[in-house]
C-alpha positions as CSV (number, residue, x, y, z in Angstrom):
1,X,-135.3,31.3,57.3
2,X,-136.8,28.7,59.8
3,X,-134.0,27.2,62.3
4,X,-135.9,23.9,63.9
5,X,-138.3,25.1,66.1
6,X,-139.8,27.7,64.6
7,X,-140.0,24.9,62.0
8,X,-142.2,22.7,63.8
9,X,-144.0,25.5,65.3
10,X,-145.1,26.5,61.7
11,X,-146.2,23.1,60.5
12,X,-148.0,22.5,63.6
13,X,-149.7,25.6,63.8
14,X,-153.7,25.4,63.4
15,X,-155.4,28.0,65.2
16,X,-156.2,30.2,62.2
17,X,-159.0,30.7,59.6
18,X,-158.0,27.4,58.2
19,X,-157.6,24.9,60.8
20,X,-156.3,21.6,60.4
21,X,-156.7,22.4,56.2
22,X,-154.4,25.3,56.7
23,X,-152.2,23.4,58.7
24,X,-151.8,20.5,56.6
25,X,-151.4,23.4,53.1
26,X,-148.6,25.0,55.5
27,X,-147.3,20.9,56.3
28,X,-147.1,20.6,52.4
29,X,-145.2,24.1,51.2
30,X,-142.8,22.9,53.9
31,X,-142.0,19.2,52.2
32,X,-141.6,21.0,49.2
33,X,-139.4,23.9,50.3
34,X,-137.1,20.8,51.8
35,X,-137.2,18.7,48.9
36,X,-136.2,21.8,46.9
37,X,-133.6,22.3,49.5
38,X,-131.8,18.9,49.7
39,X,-132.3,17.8,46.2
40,X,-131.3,21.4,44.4
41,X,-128.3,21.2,42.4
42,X,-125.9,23.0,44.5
43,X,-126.9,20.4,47.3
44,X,-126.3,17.1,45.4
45,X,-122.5,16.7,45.9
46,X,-122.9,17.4,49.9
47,X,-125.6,14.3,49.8
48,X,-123.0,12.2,51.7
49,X,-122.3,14.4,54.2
50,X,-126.2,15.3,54.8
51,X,-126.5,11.5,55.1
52,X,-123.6,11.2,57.5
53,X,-125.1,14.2,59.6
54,X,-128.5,12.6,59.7
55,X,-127.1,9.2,60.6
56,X,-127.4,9.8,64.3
57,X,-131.1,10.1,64.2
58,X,-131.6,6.6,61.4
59,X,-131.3,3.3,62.7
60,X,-130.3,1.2,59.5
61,X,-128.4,-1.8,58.6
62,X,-127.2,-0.3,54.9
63,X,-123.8,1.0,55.1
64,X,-122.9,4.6,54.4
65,X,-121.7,3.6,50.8
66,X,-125.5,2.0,50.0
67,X,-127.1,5.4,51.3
68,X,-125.5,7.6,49.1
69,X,-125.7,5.1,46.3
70,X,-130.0,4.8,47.2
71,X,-129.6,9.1,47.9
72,X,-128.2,9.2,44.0
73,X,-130.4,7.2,42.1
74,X,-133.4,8.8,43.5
75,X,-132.1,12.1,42.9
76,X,-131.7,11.2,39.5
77,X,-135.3,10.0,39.0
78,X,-137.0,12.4,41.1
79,X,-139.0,15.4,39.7
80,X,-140.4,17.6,42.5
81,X,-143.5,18.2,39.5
82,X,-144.0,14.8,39.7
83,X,-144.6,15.2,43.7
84,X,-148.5,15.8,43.8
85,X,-150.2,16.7,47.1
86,X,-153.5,16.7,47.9
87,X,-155.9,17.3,50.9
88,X,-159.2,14.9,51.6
89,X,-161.9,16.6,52.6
């Protein structure tokens, strides 16, 4: 398990075989390991209180009640197999 810096040290990382390709593969696995994360079933019911702890760093005008209400009807649509990534040569 990553804690925050190790994190961004990860997804920033290039100076291997791969360079920026490998960096941006590595930037990818991460998105999908959070989206897994956050949008996993045992994580749905604490989506008001990950949007109340992530609050501090969002400048919005929605109120808290419009979040979660966005936060649940995108949970219900999204897929992560409908997520497709892709690098550009």
């Amino acid at each position: 398990m990553l804690d925050g810096d190790k994190s961004i040290q990860y997804i920033r990382f290039r100076y291997d075989n791969q360079g920026d390709i490998g960096r941006i593969r590595r930037q990818q696995i991460f998105i999908k390991a959070i989206i897994h994360k956050v949008f996993g079933s045992k994580n749905l019911f604490k989506l008001p209180s990950i949007i109340n702890i992530m609050s501090d760093s969002i400048k919005t005008d929605l109120s808290l009640s419009q979040l979660v209400s966005l936060g649940l009807q995108f949970t219900e649509s999204f897929q992560i197999d409908n997520v497709h990534m892709a690098t550009v040569p």
